[in-house]
MDTraj code that builds the backbone (N, CA, C; nanometers):
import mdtraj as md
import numpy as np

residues = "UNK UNK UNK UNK UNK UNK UNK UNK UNK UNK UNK UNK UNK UNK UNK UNK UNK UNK UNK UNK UNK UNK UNK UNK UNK UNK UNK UNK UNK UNK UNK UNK UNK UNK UNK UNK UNK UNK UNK UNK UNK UNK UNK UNK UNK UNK UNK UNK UNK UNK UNK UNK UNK UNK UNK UNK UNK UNK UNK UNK UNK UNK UNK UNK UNK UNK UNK UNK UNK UNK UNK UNK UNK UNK UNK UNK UNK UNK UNK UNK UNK UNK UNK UNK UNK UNK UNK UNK UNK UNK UNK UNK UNK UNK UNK UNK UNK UNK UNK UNK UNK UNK UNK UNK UNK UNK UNK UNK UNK UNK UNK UNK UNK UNK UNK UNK UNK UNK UNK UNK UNK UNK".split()
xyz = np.array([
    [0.0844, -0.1171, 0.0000],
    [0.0000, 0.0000, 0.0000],
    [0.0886, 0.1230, 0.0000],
    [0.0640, 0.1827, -0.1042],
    [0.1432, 0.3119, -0.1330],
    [0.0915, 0.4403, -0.0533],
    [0.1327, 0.5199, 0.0506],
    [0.0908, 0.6243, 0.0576],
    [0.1094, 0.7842, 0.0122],
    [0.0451, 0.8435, 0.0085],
    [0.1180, 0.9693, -0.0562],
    [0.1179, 1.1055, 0.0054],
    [0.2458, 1.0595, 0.0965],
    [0.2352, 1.2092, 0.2107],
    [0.3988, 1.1710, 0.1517],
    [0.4553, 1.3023, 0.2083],
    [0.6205, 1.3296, 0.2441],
    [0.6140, 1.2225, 0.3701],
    [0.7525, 1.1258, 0.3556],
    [0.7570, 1.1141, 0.4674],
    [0.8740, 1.1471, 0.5702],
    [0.9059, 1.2726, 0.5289],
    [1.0196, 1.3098, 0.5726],
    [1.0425, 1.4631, 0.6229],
    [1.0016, 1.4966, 0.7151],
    [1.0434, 1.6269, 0.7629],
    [1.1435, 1.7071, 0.8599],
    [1.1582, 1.7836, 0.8214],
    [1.2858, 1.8562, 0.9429],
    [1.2349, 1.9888, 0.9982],
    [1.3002, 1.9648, 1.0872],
    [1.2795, 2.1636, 1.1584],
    [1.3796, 2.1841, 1.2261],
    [1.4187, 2.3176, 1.2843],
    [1.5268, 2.3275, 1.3466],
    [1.4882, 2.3805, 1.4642],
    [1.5487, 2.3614, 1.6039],
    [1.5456, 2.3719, 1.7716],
    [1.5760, 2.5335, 1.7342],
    [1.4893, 2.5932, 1.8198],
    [1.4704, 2.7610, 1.8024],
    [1.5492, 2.7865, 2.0022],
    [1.5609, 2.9222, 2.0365],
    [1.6185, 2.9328, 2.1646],
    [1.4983, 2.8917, 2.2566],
    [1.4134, 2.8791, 2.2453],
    [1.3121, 2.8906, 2.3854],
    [1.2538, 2.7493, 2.3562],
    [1.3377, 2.6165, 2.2833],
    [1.2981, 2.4779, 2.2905],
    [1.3975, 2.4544, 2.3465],
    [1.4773, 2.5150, 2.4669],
    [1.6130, 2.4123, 2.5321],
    [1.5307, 2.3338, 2.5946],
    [1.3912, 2.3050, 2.6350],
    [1.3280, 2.1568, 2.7394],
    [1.3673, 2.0708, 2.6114],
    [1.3223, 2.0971, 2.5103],
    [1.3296, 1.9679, 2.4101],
    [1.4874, 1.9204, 2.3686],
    [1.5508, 2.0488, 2.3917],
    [1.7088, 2.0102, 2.3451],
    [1.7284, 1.9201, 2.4035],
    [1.7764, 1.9500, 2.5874],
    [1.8089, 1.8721, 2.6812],
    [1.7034, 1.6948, 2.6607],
    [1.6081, 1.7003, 2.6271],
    [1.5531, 1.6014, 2.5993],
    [1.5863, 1.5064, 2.4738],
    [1.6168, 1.5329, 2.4002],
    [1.6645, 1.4900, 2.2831],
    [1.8141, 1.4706, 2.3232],
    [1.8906, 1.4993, 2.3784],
    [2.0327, 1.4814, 2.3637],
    [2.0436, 1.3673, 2.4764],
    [1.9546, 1.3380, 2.5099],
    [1.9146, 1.1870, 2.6401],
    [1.9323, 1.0820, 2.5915],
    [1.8479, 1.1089, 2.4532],
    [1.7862, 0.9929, 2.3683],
    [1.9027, 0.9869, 2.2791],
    [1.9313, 0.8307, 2.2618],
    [2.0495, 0.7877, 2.1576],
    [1.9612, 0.8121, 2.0232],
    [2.0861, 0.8856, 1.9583],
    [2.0830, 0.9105, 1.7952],
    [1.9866, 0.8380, 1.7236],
    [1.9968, 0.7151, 1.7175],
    [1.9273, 0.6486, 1.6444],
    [1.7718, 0.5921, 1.6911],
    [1.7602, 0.6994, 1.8024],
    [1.6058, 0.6747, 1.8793],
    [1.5815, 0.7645, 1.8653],
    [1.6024, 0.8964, 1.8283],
    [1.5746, 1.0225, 1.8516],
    [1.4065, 1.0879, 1.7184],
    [1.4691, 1.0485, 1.6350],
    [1.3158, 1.0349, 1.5078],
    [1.2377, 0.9454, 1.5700],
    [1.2440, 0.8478, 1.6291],
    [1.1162, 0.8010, 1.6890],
    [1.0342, 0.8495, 1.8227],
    [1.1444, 0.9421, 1.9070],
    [1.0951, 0.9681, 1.9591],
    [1.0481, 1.1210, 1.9587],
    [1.1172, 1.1672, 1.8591],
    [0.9894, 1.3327, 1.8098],
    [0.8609, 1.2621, 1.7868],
    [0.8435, 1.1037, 1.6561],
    [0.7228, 1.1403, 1.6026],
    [0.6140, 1.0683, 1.7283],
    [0.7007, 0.9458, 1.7832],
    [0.6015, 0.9144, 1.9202],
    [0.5746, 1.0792, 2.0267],
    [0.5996, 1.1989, 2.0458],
    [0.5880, 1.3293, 2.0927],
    [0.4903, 1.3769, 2.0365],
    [0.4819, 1.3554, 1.8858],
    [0.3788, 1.4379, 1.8111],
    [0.2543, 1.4080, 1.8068],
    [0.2906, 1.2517, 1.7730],
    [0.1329, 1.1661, 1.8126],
    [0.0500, 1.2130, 1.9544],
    [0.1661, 1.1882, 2.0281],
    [0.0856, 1.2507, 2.1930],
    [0.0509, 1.4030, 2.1917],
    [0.1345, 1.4599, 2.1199],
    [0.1003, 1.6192, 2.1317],
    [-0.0574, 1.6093, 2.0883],
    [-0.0653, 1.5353, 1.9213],
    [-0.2352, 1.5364, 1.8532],
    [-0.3016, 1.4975, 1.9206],
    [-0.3166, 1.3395, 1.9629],
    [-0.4082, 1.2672, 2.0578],
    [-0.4711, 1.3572, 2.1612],
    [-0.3270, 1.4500, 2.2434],
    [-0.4144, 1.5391, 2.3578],
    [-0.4761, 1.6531, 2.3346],
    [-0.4266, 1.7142, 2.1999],
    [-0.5081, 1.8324, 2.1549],
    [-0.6504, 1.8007, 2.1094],
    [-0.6983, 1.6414, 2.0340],
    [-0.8071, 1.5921, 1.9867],
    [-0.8562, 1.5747, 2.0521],
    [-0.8336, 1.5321, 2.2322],
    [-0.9058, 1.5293, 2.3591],
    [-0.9731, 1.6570, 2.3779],
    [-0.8410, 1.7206, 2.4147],
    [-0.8868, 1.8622, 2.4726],
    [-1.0457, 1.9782, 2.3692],
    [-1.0000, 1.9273, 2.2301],
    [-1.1178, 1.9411, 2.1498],
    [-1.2810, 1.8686, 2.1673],
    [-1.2030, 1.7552, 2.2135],
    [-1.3787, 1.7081, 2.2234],
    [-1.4036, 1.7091, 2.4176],
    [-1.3475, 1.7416, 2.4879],
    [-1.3629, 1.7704, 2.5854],
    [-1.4202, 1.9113, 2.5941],
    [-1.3437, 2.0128, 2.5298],
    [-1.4222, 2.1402, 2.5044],
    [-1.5482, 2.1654, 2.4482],
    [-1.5826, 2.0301, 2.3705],
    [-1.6804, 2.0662, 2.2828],
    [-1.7872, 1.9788, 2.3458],
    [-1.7670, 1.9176, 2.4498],
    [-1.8260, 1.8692, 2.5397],
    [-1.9075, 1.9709, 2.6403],
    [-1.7896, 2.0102, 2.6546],
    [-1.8523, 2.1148, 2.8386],
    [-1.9304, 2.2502, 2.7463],
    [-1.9310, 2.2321, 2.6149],
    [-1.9947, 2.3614, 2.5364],
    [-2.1511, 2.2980, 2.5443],
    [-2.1790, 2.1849, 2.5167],
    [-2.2616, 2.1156, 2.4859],
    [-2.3217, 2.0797, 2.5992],
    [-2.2908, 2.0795, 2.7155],
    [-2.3600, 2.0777, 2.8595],
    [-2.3776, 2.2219, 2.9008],
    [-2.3058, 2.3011, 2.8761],
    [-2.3321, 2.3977, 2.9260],
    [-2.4721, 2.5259, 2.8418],
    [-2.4716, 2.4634, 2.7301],
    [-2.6054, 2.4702, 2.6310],
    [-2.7114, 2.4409, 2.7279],
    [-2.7549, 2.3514, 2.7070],
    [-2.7921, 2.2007, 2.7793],
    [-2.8634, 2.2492, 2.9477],
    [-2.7681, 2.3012, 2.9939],
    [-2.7772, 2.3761, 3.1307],
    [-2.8339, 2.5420, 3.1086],
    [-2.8242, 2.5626, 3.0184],
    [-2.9204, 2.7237, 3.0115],
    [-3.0321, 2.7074, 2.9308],
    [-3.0442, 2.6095, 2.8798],
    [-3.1560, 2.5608, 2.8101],
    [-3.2467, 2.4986, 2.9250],
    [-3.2077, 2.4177, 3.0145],
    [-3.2675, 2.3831, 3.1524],
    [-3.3102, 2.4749, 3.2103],
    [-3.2542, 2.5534, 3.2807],
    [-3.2587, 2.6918, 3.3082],
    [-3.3673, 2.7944, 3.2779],
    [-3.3608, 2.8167, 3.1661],
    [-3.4468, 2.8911, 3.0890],
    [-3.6007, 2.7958, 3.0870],
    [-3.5848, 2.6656, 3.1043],
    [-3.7452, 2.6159, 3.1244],
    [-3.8244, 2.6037, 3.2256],
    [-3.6910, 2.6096, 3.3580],
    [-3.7394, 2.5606, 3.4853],
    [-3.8116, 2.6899, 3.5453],
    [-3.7006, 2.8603, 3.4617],
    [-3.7400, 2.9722, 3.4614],
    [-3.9166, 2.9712, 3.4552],
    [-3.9211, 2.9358, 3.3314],
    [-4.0647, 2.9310, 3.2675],
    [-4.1745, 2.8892, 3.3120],
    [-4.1562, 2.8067, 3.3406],
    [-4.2209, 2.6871, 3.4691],
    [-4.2490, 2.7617, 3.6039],
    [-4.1575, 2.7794, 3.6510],
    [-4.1578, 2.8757, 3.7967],
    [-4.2607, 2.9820, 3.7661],
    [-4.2627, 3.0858, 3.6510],
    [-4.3366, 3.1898, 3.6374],
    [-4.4715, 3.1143, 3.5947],
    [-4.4992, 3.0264, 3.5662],
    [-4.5886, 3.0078, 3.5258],
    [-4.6640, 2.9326, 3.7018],
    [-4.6423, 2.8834, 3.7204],
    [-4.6640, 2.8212, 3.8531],
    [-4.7324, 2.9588, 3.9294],
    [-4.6164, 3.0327, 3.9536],
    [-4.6779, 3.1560, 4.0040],
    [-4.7988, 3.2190, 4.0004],
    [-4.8124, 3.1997, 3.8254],
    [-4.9245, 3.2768, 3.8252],
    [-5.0192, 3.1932, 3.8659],
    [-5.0464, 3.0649, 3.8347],
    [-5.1405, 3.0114, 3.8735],
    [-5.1920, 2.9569, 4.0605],
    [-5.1002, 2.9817, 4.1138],
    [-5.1279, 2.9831, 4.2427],
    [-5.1610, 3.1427, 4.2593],
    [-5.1449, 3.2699, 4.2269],
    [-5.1638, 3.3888, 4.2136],
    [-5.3501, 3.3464, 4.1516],
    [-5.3488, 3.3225, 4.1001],
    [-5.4916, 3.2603, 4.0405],
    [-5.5667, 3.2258, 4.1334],
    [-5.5305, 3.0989, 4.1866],
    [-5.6124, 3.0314, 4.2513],
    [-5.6123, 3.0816, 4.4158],
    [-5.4826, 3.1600, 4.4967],
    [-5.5366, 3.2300, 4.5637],
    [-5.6342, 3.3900, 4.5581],
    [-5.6596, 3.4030, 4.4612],
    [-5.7424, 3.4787, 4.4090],
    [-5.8685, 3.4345, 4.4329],
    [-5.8954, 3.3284, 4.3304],
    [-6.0358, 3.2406, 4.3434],
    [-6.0643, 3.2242, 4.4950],
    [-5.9589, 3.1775, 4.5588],
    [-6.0225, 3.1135, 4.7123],
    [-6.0465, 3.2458, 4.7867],
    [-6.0025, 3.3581, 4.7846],
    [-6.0838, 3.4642, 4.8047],
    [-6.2050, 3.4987, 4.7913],
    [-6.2276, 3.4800, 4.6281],
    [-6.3888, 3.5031, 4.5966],
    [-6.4529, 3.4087, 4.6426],
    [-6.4028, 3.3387, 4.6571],
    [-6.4855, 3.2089, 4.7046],
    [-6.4842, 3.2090, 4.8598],
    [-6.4203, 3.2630, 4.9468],
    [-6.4440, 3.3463, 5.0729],
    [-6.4793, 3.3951, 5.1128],
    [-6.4948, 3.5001, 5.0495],
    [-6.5892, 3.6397, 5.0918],
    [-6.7387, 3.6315, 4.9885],
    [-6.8001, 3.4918, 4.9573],
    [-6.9394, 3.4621, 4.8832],
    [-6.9758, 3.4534, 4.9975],
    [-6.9871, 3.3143, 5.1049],
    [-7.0387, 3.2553, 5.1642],
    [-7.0305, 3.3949, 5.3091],
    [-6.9946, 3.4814, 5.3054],
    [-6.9838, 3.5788, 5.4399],
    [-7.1004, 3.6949, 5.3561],
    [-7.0771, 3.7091, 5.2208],
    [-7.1813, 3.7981, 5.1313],
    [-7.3275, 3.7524, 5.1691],
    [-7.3263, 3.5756, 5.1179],
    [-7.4389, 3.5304, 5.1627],
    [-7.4836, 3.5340, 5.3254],
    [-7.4009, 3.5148, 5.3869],
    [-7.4537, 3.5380, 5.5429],
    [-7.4813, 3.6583, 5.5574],
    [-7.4204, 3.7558, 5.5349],
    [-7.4883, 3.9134, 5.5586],
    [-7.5943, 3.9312, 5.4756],
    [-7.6193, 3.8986, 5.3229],
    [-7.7343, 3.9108, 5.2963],
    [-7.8706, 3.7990, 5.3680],
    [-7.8320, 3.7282, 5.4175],
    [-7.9332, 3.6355, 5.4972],
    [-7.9504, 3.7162, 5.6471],
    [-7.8912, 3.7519, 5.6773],
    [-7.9049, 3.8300, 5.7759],
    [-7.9467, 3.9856, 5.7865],
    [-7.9471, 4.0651, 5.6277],
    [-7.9930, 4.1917, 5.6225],
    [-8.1351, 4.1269, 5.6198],
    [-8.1477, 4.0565, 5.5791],
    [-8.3018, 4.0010, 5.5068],
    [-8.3977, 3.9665, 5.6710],
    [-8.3584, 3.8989, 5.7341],
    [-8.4016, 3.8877, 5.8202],
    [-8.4141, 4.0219, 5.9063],
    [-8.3398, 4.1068, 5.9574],
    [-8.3742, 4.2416, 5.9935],
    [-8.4366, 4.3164, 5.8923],
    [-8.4642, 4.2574, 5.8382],
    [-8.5863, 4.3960, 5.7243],
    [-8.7053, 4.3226, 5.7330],
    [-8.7190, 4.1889, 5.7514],
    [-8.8538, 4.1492, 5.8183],
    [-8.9046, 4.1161, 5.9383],
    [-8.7876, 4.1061, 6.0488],
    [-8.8324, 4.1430, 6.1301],
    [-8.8527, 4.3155, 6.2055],
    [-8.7975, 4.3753, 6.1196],
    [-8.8435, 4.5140, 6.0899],
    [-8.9706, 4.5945, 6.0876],
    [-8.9715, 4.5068, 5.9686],
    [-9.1476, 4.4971, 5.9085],
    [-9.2256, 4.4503, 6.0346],
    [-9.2046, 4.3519, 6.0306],
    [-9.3228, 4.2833, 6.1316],
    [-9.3355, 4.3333, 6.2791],
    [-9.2279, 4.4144, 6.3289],
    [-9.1970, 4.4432, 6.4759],
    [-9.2963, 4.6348, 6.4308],
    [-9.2981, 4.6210, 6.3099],
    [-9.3829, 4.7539, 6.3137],
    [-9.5571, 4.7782, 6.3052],
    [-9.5452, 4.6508, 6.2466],
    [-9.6921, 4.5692, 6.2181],
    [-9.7075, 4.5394, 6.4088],
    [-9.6546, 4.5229, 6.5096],
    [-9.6370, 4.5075, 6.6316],
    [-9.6623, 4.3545, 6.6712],
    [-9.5755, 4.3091, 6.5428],
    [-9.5211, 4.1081, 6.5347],
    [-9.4070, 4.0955, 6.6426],
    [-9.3887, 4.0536, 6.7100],
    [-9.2955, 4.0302, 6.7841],
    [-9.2420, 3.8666, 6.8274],
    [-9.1336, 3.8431, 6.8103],
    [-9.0971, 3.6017, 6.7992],
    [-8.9977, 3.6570, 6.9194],
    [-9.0237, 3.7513, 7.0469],
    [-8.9179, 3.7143, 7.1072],
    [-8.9858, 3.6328, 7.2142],
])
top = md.Topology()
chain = top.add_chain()
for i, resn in enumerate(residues, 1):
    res = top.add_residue(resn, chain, resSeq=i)
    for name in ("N", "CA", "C"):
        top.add_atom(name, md.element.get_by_symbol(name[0]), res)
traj = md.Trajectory(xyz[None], top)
């Protein structure tokens, strides 16, 4: 199987790679190309991590304001409806005290009447 890349590259140690100098001059000569391209592999592998790890915590953190934003929604909505329904149980409170005072105006307007007519139930 033929491939068709270069397989051969060079670069040269710049001043601010002396970690790699000192590292390379460890390694015997004839280990030294294997161990740049075994370096490089690890360099990719952890950058392809660090990519889908990033693109991970992007994707939860979506995920989490999207949660957020419903539980938001939810909450306000809840609100209103207990805002509602203590509302209702109000009206529905002050009926049955409406009805007792009107059951009770009613009764002093006939015994009103009748105590003038000179009816008297005491």
């Amino acid at each position: 199987m033929s491939v068709n890349w270069e397989k051969r590259y060079s670069f040269r140690l710049q001043e601010e790679d002396k970690e790699i100098y000192k590292l390379l001059q460890q390694v015997p000569d004839n280990k030294r190309s294997e161990t740049i391209r075994q370096m490089l592999r690890f360099a990719f592998r952890t950058m392809s991590e660090g990519k889908k790890t990033e693109q991970g915590i992007q994707d939860l953190l979506a995920e989490i304001k999207s949660l957020k934003e419903n539980q938001e929604l939810q909450h306000q909505e809840l609100l209103v409806k207990i805002g509602n329904a203590v509302v209702i149980k109000n009206e529905e409170a002050n009926k049955p005290d409406d009805n007792k005072m009107n059951e009770q105006a009613i009764d002093d307007s006939a015994s009103a009447m009748l105590s003038s007519f000179g009816v008297n139930f005491d």
